[in-house]
C-alpha positions as CSV (number, residue, x, y, z in Angstrom):
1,X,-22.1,9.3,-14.9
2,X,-18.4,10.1,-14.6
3,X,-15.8,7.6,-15.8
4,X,-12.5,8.4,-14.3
5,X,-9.1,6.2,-15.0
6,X,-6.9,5.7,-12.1
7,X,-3.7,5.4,-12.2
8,X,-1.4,1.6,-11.7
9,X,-1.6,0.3,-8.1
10,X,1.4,1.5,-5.9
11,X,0.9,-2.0,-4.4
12,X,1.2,-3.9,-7.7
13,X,3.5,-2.3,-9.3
14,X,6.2,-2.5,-6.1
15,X,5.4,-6.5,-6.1
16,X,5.8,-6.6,-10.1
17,X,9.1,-5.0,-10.0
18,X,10.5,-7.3,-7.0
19,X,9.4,-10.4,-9.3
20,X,10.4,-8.6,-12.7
21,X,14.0,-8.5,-10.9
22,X,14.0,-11.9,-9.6
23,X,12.6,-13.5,-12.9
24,X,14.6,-15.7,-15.9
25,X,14.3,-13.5,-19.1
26,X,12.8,-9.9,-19.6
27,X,9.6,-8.9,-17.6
28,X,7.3,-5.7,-19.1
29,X,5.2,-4.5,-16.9
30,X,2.3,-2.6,-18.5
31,X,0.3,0.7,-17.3
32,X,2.8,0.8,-13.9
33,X,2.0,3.6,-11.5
34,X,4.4,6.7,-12.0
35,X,5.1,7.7,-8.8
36,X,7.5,9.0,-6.3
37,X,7.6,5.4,-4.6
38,X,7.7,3.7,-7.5
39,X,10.1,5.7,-9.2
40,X,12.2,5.0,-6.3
41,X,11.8,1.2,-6.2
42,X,13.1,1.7,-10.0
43,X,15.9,3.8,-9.2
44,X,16.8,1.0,-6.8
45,X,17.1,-1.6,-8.5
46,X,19.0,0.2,-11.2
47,X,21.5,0.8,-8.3
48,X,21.3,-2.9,-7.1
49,X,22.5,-3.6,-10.9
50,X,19.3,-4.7,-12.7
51,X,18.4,-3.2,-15.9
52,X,15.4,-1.4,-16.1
53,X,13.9,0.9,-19.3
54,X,11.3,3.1,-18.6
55,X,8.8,4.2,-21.2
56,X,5.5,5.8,-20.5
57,X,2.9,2.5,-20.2
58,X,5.1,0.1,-20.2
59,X,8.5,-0.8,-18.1
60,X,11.2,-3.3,-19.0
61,X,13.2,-5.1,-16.4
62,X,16.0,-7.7,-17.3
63,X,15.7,-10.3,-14.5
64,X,18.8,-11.9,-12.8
65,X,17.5,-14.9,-10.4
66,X,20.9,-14.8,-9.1
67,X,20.7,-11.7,-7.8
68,X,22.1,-7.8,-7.7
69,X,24.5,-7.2,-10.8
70,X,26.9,-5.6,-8.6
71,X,28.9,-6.3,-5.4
72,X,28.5,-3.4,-3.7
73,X,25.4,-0.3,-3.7
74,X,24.3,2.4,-1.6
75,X,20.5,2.4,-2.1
76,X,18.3,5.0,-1.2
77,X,14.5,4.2,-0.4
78,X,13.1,7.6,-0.2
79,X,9.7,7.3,1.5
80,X,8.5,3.6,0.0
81,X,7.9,1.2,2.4
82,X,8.0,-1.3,-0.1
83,X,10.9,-0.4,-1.4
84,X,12.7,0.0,2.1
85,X,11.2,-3.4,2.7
86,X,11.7,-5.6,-0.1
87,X,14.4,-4.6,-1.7
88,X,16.6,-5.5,1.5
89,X,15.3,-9.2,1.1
90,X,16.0,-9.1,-2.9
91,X,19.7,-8.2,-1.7
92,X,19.9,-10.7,0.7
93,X,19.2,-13.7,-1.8
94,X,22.6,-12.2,-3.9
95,X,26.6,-11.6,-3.0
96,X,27.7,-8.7,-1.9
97,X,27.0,-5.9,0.2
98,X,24.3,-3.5,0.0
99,X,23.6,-0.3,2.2
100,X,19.9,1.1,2.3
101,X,18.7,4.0,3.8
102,X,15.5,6.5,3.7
103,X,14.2,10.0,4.0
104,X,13.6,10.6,7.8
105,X,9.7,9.5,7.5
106,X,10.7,6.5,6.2
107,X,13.3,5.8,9.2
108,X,10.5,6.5,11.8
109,X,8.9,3.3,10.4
110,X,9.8,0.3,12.1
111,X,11.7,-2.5,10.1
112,X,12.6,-5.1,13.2
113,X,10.2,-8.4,12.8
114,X,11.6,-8.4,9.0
115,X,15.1,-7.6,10.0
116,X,14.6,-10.3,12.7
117,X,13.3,-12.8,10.5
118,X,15.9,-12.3,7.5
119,X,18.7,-12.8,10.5
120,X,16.8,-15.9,10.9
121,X,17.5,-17.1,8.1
122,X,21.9,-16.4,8.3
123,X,21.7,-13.2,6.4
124,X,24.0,-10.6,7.9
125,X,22.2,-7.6,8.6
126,X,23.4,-4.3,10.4
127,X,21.2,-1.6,11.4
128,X,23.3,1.7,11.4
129,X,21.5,3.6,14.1
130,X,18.3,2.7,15.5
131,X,18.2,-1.6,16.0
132,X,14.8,-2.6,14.0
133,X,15.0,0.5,11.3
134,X,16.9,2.0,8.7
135,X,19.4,2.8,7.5
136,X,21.2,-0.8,7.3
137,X,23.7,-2.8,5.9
138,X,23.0,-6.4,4.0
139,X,25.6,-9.0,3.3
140,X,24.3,-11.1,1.0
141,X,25.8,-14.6,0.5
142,X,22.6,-16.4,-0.5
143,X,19.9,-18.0,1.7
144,X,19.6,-22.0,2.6
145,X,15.4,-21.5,3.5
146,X,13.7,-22.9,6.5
147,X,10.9,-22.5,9.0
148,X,10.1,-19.6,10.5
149,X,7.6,-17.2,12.7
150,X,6.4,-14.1,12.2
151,X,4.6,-11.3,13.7
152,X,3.1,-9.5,11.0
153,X,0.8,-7.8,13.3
154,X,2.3,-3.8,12.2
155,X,2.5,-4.7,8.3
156,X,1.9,-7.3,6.0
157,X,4.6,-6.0,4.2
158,X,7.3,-7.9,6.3
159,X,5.2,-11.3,4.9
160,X,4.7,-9.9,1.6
161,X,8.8,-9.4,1.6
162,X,9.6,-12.9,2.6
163,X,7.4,-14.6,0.4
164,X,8.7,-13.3,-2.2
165,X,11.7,-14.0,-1.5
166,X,11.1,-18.1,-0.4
167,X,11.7,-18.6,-4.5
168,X,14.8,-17.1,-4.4
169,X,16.0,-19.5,-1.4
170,X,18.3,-22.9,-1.7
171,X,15.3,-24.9,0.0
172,X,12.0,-22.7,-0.1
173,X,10.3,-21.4,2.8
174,X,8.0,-22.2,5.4
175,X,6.7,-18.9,7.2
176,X,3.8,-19.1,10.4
177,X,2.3,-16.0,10.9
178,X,1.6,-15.3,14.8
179,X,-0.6,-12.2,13.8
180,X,-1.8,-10.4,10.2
181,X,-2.5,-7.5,9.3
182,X,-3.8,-6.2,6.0
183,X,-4.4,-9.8,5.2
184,X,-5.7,-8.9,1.3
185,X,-2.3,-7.2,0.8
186,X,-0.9,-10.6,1.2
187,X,-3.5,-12.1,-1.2
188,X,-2.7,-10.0,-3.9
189,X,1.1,-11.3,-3.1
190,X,0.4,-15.2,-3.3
191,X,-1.6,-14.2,-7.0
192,X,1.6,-12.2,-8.4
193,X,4.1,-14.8,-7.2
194,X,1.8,-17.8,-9.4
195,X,1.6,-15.2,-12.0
196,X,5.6,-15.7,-12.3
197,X,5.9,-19.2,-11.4
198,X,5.9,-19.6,-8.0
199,X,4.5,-22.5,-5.8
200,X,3.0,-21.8,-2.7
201,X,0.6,-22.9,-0.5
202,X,-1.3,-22.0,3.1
203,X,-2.4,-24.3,5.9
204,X,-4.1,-23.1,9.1
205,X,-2.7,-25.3,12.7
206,X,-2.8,-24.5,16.2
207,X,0.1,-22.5,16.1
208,X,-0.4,-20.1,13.4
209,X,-1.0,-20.0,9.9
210,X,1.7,-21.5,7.7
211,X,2.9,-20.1,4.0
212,X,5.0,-22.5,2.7
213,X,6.9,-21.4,-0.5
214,X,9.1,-24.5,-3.3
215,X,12.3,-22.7,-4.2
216,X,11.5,-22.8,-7.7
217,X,12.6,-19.2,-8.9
218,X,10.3,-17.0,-11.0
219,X,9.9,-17.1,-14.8
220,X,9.3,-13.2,-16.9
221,X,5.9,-12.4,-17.8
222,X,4.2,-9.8,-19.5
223,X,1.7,-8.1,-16.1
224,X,-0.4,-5.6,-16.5
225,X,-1.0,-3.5,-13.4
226,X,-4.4,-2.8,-12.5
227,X,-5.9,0.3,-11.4
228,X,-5.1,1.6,-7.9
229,X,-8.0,0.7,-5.4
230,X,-6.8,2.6,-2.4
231,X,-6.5,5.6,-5.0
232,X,-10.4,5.1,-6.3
233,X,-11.7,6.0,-2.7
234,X,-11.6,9.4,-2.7
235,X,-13.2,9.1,-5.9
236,X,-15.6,6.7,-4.8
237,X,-16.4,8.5,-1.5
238,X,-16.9,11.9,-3.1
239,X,-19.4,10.5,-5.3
240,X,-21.2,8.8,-2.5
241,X,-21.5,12.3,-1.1
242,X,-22.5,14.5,-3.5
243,X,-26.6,14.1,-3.8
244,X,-27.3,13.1,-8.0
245,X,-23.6,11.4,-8.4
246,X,-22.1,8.8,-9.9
247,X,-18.6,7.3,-10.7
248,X,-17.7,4.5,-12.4
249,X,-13.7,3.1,-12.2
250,X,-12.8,1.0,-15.0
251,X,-10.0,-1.9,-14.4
252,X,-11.3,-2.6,-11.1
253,X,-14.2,-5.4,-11.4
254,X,-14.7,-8.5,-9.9
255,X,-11.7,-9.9,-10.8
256,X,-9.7,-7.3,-9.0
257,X,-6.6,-8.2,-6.9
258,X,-6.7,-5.3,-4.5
259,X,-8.8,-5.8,-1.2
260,X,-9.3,-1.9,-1.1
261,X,-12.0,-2.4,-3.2
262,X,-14.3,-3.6,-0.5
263,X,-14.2,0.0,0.8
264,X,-17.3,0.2,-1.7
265,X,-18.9,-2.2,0.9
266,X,-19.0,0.3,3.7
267,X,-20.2,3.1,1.2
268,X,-23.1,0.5,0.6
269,X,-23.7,-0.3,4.2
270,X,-23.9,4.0,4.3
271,X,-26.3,3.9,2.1
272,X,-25.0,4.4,-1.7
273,X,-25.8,2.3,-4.7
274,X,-22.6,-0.2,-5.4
275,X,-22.1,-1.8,-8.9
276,X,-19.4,-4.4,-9.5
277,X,-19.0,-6.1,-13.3
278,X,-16.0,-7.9,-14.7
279,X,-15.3,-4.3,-15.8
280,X,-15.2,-2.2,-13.2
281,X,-17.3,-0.5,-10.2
282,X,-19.9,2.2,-10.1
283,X,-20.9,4.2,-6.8
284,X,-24.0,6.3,-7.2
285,X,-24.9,8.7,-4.5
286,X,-28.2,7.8,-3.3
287,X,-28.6,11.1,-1.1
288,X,-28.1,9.3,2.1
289,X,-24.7,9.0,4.3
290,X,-25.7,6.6,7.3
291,X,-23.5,6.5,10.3
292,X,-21.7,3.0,10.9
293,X,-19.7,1.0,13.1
294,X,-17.1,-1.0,10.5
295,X,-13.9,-3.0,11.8
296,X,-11.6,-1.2,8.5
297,X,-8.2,-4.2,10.0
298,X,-8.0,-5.3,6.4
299,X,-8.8,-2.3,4.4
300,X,-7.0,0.2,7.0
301,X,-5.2,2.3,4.0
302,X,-8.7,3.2,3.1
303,X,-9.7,4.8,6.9
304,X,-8.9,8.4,6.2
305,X,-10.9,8.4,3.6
306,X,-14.1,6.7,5.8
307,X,-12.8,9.3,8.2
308,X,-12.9,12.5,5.9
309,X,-16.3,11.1,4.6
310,X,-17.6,10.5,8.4
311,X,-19.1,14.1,9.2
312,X,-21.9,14.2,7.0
313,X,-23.3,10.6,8.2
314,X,-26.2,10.9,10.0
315,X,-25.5,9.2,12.6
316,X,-21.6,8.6,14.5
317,X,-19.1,6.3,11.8
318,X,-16.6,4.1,14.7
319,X,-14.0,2.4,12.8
320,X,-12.1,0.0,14.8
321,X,-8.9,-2.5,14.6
322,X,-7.0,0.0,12.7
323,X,-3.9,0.1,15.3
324,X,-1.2,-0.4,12.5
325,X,-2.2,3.1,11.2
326,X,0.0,4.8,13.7
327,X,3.2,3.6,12.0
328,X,2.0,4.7,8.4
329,X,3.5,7.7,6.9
330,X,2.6,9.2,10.2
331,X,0.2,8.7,12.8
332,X,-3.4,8.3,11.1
333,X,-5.8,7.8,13.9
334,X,-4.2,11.4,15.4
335,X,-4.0,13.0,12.6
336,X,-7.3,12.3,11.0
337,X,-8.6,12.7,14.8
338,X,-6.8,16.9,14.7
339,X,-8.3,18.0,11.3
340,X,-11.3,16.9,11.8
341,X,-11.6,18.7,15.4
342,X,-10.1,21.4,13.2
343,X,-13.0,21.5,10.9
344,X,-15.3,21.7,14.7
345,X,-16.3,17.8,14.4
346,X,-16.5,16.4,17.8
347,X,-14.2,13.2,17.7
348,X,-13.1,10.3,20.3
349,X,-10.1,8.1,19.4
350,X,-8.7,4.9,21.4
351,X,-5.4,3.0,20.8
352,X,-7.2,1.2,17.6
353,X,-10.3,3.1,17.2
354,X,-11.6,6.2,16.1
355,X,-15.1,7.8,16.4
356,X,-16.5,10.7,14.8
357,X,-19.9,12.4,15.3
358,X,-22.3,14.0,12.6
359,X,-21.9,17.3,12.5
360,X,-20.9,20.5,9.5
361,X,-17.4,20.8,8.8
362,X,-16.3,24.6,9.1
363,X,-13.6,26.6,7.1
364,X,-11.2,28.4,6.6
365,X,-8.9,25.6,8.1
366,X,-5.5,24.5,7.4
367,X,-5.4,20.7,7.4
368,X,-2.1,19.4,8.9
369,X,-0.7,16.7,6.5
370,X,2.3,15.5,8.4
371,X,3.8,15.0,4.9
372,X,0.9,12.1,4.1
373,X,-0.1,11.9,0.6
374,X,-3.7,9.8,1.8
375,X,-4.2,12.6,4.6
376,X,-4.6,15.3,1.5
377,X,-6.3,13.1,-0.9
378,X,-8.5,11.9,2.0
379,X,-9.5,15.8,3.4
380,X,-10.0,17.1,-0.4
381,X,-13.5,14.6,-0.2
382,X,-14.2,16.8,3.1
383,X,-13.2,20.3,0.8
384,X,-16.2,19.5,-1.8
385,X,-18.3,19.9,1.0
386,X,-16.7,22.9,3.3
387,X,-14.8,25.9,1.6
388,X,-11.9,26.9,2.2
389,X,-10.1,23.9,2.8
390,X,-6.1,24.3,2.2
391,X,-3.5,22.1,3.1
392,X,0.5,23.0,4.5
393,X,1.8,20.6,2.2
394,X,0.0,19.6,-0.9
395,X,3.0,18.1,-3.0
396,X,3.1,15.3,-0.7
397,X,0.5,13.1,-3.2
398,X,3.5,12.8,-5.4
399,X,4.2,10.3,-3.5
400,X,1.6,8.1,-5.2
401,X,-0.4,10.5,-7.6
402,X,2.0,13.8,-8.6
403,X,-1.5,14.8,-10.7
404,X,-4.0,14.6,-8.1
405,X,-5.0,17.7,-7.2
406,X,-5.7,18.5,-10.8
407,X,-7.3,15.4,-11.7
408,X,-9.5,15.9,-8.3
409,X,-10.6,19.2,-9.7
410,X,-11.2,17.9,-12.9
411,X,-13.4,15.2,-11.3
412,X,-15.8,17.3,-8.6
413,X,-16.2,20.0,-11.5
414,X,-18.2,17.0,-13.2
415,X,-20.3,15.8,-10.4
């Protein structure tokens, strides 16, 4: 048995900063990821004007519910879609005027329902080149509330951004959602926001399902961030695969937030041997990958690593309703589709779907990353299996998990 610790949730730490800014009093935040996305949702806010200290487990962050401490910033988002998605609507609750922009991946990512939505509202919002993505330009002169609709059918991210935001507002919030995404991303949301004070309920009707958020601000906490569940795949997978294995991730039990967990549900429905406690979750290898058909809508962060796994099924793995993955960090379904043909799998992909047939992945092979820190740690669970597996840009994991490869390693040397 192999106990590995995963780093903080990239998801959880983005939403913990957003409410750690927005908050009355001082916020610490304990065991936050370290990463290149997170570092950059730090580094701006620090330029909005909020006051963050950084020490190894455990971040400080002065709130200021009336928003940015400064009239005027130039923010850059690097590659974080959270932070080139919520930090706009932080802005936007405050005075002044605040430019965003993002490294060129990030700019390929479409902004617009969000954008659309926030103009909605009155906020006065530019885009500087491209209408619907970044860069662009926020005045913010406060925001009155109301009712609103939203397609959230690319990313729950635009809901995720304008809940939290409804506290913030004069009058509160009343968002319908026309189409979700990635709806336990949004569940993890709703928890965080009662975790700092927030009211909100949901009401299903004929027209949508309706979030309706009080404007009653946040109040500073002390949240600790759990484990990354998106991160324990590859961990989880690769002992699923490897004959005599087991792996057990402490921090993510049955109280978890994150609904990437239930990516230990399809390893059981392959076959492997799932434990969940109020501890944490064991997968043990049970010597048998059966092929699957699985709809992966709500866990889709979590397809390349079914996908990487999918060869040594016995039988064809179809993963279906995963559309929004062709506006991640690049185009999933294509990419996981070319490295695996790579490797000589046979593979069939549609607009939402991709299918891949049983078969031995063959090296040497260069995967193609396209700059996508889940492509690498994804095709590393296919490299225990296939030697001489490299990849054209393995720094990318920084992304979420700078030590990766050498906490990988460390892992598949003890399996």
């Amino acid at each position: 048995m192999t106990v590995i610790q995963i780093p903080g949730s990239k998801s959880v730490t983005a939403r913990a900063l957003f409410l750690a800014a927005a908050a009355e009093g001082t916020t610490t935040l304990l065991r936050p990821l370290r990463s290149d996305d997170t570092e950059g949702f730090a580094e701006g806010l620090k330029a909005l004007g909020y006051a963050v200290r950084q020490e190894p487990d455990a971040w400080h962050i002065e709130g200021r519910p009336a928003g940015p401490g400064v009239g005027e910033a130039d923010v850059y988002c690097r590659d974080g879609a959270t932070t080139a998605r919520f930090l706009p609507a932080l802005a936007a609750a405050g005075h002044g005027t605040f430019r965003f922009d993002a490294s060129a991946q990030m700019r390929r990512r479409p902004l617009g329902p969000l954008t659309t939505a926030l103009r909605e509202l009155g906020v006065e919002l530019t885009h500087g080149e491209r209408e619907g993505h970044h860069p662009l330009t926020v005045t913010g002169r406060g925001i009155k509330g109301g009712a609103i609709r939203l397609d959230a059918g690319q990313s729950s991210q635009y809901l995720t951004a304008l809940l939290l935001l409804g506290p913030l507002t004069a009058e509160g919030l009343a968002i319908t959602v026309t189409d979700l995404v990635s709806e336990p991303y949004v569940e993890i949301t709703l928890a965080m926001m009662r975790a700092f004070g927030a009211e909100v309920t949901r009401e299903d009707g004929p027209q949508g399902r309706t979030y309706t958020v009080a404007p009653t601000g946040y109040r500073a906490t002390t949240y600790a961030v759990e484990p990354d569940a998106s991160t324990a795949s590859y961990f989880f997978a690769a002992a699923a695969l490897t004959p005599g294995a087991a792996v057990t991730v402490p921090g993510l039990g049955t109280g978890a937030l994150q609904g990437d967990l239930a990516f230990t549900d399809v390893l059981r429905r392959m076959g492997a041997e799932v434990t969940t406690d109020a501890d944490g979750t064991t997968v043990r290898s049970t010597g048998t990958l059966r092929g699957l058909t699985v709809n992966m809508r709500d866990i889709s962060d979590t397809m390349p690593t079914l996908a990487a796994l999918a060869p040594f099924a016995d039988g064809p793995v179809r993963i279906e309703d995963v559309a929004n993955t062709r506006v991640k960090e690049c185009d999933r379904l294509d990419a996981c589709a070319e490295n695996l043909r790579r490797l000589g799998i046979t593979v069939a992909t549609g607009p939402d779907r991709i299918e891949i047939h049983p078969g031995t992945p063959a090296g040497p092979a260069e995967i193609a990353t396209r700059g996508d820190h889940r492509i690498v740690m994804s095709f590393a669970v296919t490299a225990l299996r296939t030697p001489g597996i490299t990849f054209d840009d393995p720094g990318c994991v920084r992304k979420t998990f700078p030590d990766f490869h050498t906490a990988f390693a460390a892992f598949a040397r003890n399996l």
